[in-house]
Each structure stands twice: as structure tokens, then as C-alpha cells.
N, C-alpha and C positions, 0 to 999 in steps of 0.2 A: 504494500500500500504506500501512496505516493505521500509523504509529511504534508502536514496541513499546514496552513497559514499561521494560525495559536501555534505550530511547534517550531515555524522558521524565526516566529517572532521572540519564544520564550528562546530558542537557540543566539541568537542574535545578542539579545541581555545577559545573556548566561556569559558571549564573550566579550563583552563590552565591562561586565563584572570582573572578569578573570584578570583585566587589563590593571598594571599597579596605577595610580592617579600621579600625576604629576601637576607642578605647579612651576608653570613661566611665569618669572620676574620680567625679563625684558626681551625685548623683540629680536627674533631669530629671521632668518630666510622664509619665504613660501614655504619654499622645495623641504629643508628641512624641518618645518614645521608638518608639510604632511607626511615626511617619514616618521616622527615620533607620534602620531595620529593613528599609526599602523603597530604601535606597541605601547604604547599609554593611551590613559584617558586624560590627554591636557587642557588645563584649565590655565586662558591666558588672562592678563588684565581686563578685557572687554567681557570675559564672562560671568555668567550667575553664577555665583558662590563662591568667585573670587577674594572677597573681600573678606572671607574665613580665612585666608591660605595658613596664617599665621597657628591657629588653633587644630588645625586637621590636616598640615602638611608631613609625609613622611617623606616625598623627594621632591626636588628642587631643578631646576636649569637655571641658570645664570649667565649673563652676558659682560653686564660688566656694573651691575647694580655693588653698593657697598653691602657685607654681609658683619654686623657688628654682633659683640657678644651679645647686647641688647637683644638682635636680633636672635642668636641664640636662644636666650633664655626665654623667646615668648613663644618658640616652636617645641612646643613638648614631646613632639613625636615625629621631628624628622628624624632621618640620619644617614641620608645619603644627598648629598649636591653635586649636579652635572656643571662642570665649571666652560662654557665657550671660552678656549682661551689658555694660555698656560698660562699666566700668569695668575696667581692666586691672594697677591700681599693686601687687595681690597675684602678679604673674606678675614676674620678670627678665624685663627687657625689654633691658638690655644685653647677655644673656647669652644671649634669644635671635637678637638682631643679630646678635652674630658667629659666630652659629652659622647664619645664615640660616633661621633657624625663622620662619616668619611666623606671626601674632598675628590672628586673624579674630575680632574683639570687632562686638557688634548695637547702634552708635548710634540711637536713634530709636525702638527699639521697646517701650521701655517709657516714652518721653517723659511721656505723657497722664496715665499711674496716678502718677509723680513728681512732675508739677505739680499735681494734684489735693489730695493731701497738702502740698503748699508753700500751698498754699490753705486745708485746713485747720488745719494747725499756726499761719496766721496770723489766722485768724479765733479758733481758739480761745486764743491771747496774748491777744490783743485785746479779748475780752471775759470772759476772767478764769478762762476753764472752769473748770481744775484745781484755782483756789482757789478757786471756789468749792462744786465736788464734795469736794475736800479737806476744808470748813469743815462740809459738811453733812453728812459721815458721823458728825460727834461733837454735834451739836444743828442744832435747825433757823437758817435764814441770813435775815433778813429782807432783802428785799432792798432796801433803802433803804441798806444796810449793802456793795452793787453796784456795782462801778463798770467802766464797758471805753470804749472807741475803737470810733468807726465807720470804716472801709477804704473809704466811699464819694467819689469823685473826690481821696483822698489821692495818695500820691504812689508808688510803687511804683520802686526799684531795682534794677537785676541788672546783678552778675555774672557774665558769660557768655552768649553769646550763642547757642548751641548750640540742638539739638532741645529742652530743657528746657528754657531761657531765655525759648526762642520761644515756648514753649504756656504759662507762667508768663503771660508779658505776655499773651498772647490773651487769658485769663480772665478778668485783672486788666482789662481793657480793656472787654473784650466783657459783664462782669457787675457793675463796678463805676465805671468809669469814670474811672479813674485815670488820671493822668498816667504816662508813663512813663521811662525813664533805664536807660538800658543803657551797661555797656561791655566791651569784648572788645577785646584787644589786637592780635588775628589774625585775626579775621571781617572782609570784605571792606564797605566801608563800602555798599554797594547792598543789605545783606540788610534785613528787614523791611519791605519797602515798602508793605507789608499792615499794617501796625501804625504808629499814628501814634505816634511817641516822640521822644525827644532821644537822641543820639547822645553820650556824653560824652568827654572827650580824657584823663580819667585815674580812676582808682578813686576817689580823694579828691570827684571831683567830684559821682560819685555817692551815697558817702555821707554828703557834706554834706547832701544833698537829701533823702534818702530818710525817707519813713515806715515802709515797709517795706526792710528789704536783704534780697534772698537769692540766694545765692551757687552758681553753678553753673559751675564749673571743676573740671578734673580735679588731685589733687593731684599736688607736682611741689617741686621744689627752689624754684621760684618763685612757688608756692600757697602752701607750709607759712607757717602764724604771717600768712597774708594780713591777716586781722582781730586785730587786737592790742588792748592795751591803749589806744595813743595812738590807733587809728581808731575806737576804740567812743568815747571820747572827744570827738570832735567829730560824732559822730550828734547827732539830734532827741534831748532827754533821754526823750521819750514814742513813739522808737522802737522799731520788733522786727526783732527780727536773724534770718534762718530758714538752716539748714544741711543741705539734701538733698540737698550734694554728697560729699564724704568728710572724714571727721575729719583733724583738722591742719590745715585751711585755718582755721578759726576754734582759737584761741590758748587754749584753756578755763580754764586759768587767769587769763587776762584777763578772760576774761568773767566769771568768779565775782566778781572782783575789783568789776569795772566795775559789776556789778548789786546787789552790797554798798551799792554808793555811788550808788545810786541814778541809776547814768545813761545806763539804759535804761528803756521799760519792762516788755519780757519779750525771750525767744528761746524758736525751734522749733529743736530739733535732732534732725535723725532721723539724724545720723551723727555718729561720735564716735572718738577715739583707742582708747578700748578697744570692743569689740566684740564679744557685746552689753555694753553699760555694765552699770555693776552700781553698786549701795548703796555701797561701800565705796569706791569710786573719784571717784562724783558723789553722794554726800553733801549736803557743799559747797555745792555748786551748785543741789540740788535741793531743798535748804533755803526758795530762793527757790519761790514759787509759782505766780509767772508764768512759769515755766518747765519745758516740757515738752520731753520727751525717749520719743523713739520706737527702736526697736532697728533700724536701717535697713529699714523696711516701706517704701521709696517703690514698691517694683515687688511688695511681696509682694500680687498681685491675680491670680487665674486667668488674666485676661485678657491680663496682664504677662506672668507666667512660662512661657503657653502661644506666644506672640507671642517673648521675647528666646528660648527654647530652640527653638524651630522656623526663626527666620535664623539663629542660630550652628550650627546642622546645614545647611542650605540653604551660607549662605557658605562654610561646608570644602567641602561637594561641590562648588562651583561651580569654587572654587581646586584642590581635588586633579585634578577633570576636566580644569582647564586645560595641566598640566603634560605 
């Protein structure tokens, strides 16, 4: 006998029931919002019975909403958050320890669009872009009046040895032929074996070296103020600094400082202590020409934000299925 209609429909509830509930903070892709449509029952801001999440939430998605112990303590029943993004330093992370909330953040999946922009911000220091699009809006620039740095078999630095680190040096290697110089304090000395570099035994040693520095660590008590005054300092005076990891790790008052005085000769910053940066804040700094400043776009690419919100829904289902 063919199921009646009462059994397609109780079938229907029965897996729409089976599905764990999820709660979106903030705005994901179409695309991946109707893939996690096909394994939660999500409830975004526009929906009814949103305005609970707080009291009946067990899992979470996140984009890039602040996640405080505040907000901890008013969720009595989550414990699991899909983080879009690796980066995790706007969630309590102490306060989801000892709650046992586990943290599902997407290392790796926007690698390729963040070192591609580490690529651009350093070619365009390098050869002067901004000052000289700057110089041209208000007359013409001759260009004898031009001056930049070639990035061809320079020397190229990094901090961090991460999915970013690694696709940084792959391009720097693979397109310009750069030397390379890495260091990571916790990366297992066997990584890169694909990439010819030097391995360095402290940060110092790498920015003695570098024509390039850029800095790919997560902030942390032992990030903040990394690049300071005294390490810009003993850079190449005709080096660029690039920061497409998070604000705080580069000291911005140092750097203002440091490039007053001539002893740099630009920085890329696509991340910054205030967020987005604004006129009133980096002034200052933007005063200087050779330096350019991006509103964190390292993953803002389709291809990025369809790729880090499509794992961070995949990883909670994997982790809620396990339990």
C-alpha cells in the first residue's frame, strides 16, 4: 500500500525533529545558508523564536558577532559554536572552557584569498601605488618624479607558520623567487618541506633579515605589541612591514612613530586595533603615503566566505553528530 499523505507529512516532522537546531548570529552566504538548511533546523535573526536564542540555544554559527562571557553565562545550554573564520580572539575562550563549550573555528579555508592580499599590499608599498594615485588626483605625476623596490629574489619573512604563512611563502617563492625565513615557535620543525626556506631560532632573526615581514599569528597575550618600536628598528630601513593577521600584534603607535623617522619604507595593514579604522584614529599614520591600510578584506572574496561558512557548518555537524 502506497503511504498516505498523514504519513508523508508525520515522516516529514519526524525529520525536520531529528535535525539538531541551530542558531545564526550573523549573516552567512545564500549558498551556505541552504546547505546548513539540509542538516539543521536554522533559526536566523528574521525568524520567530529568534529572540529566545539566548535561553534554548545548544549550537551556534558565528561570523564575526562579539561572543562575551556575558554572553556565556546567559546561554545555559549551549556548547558547541560554529566559528566562520579562524580567527576566534572576539569569542571568550576562557569562559567557554569552563563551560565546556567547544569553539569549531575553519583554519585553512580562506588561506589562498589572505595571502593573495599579503601579496598585494606588498607589491603595492613597494612600488608606491597610493602615493602615487594620491599625487595624481590633484595634477599630473611625471614619472621620473617615481620611485619603488622590486620583490624579485628579495628576501621574504614570516611570522607564523600556519595555512597562511605557508601559501604566503609558496607565492613569494613560486612567482618571485625569494628567499625565505620563517618562524613559529610551535610548528613542528619537519613542516615545509615543499618550500625551500630557512628555519629561524627567534623572531629577531627574522626581522633582521627580512625585506619583507608579515606576520601571521593569532593575537594572544604573547602576540600583543609583537612588532614594536625597538623591532621596527632594527628592520632593512627600505623594508615593508604587512599585517593580515589581527590588530595588536603590530604596536601602531610604533609604527607611526618608526615611519616619521624614516625607518621603514612602507607597511600593508589590513588589520588594525580599531575596526574598521577610521580618519580620526589613523590620521597619523596615514599621513605617510607608503602606507596603506585595508578594512580587514583578507577573506572578503566569494570564494573565501563561501569556503570558511560552508566548514564552520560542516564542523558543528560533524561534532554535534559525534556526541
Amino acid at each position: 500500500m502506497a503511504p498516505s499523505r498523514d504519513d508523508d507529512l508525520l515522516s516529514s516532522r519526524q525529520t525536520v525533529a531529528d535535525k539538531p537546531t541551530v542558531y545564526l548570529l550573523d549573516t552567512f552566504p545564500p549558498k551556505a545558508i541552504e546547505h546548513a538548511k539540509t542538516l539543521f533546523n536554522i533559526i536566523q535573526p528574521q525568524d520567530e523564536g529568534f529572540q529566545n536564542w539566548r535561553e534554548n540555544a545548544r549550537a551556534l554559527l558565528i561570523r564575526s558577532s562579539y561572543f562575551t562571557a556575558e554572553d556565556v553565562a546567559s546561554c545555559p545550554n549551549l556548547i558547541a559554536i560554529g566559528k566562520h573564520g579562524v580567527g576566534i580572539d572576539k569569542i571568550d575562550q576562557n569562559a567557554c572552557a569552563e563551560r565546556g563549550i567547544k569553539i569549531l573555528n575553519t583554519p585553512g579555508a580562506n588561506a589562498r584569498d589572505v595571502a593573495e592580499l599579503v601579496v598585494a599590499l606588498s607589491l603595492s608599498v613597494a612600488r608606491g601605488i597610493r602615493s602615487i594615485t594620491t599625487r595624481q588626483m590633484s595634477k599630473p605625476v611625471p614619472k621620473e618624479t617615481c620611485k619603488g623596490l622590486t620583490l624579485y629574489q628579495k628576501t621574504v619573512g614570516i611570522i607564523g607558520m600556519g595555512n597562511i604563512g605557508r601559501t604566503v611563502a609558496e607565492i613569494f617563492r613560486g612567482g618571485f623567487q625569494t628567499d625565505i625565513i620563517a618562524y613559529d615557535a610551535y610548528m613542528p620543525e619537519d613542516i615545509w618541506t615543499h618550500i625551500p626556506h630557512t628555519r629561524a631560532s627567534s623572531i629577531d632573526e627574522v626581522i633582521t633579515r627580512a625585506d619583507i615581514l608579515s606576520v601571521h599569528v593569532p593575537l594572544t597575550k604573547e602576540t600583543r605589541d609583537m612588532i614594536s618600536y625597538d623591532k621596527i628598528c632594527v628592520m632593512k630601513p627600505d623594508a615593508i612591514l604587512i599585517n593580515a593577521a589581527r590588530g595588536g600584534i603590530v604596536n601602531e603607535q610604533d609604527l607611526t612613530r618608526a615611519l616619521s623617522e624614516g625607518r621603514l619604507w612602507g607597511a600593508g595593514l589590513d588589520c588594525h586595533e580599531q575596526e574598521p579604522p577610521s580618519y580620526e584614529k589613523y590620521g597619523q599614520l596615514w599621513e605617510n603615503l607608503n602606507v596603506i591600510s585595508t578594512p580587514h578584506i583578507g577573506a572578503a572574496t566569494s570564494r573565501a566566505q563561501l569556503a570558511s561558512a560552508t566548514a564552520a557548518i560542516d564542523n558543528l555537524h560533524q561534532y554535534l553528530a559525534s556526541l
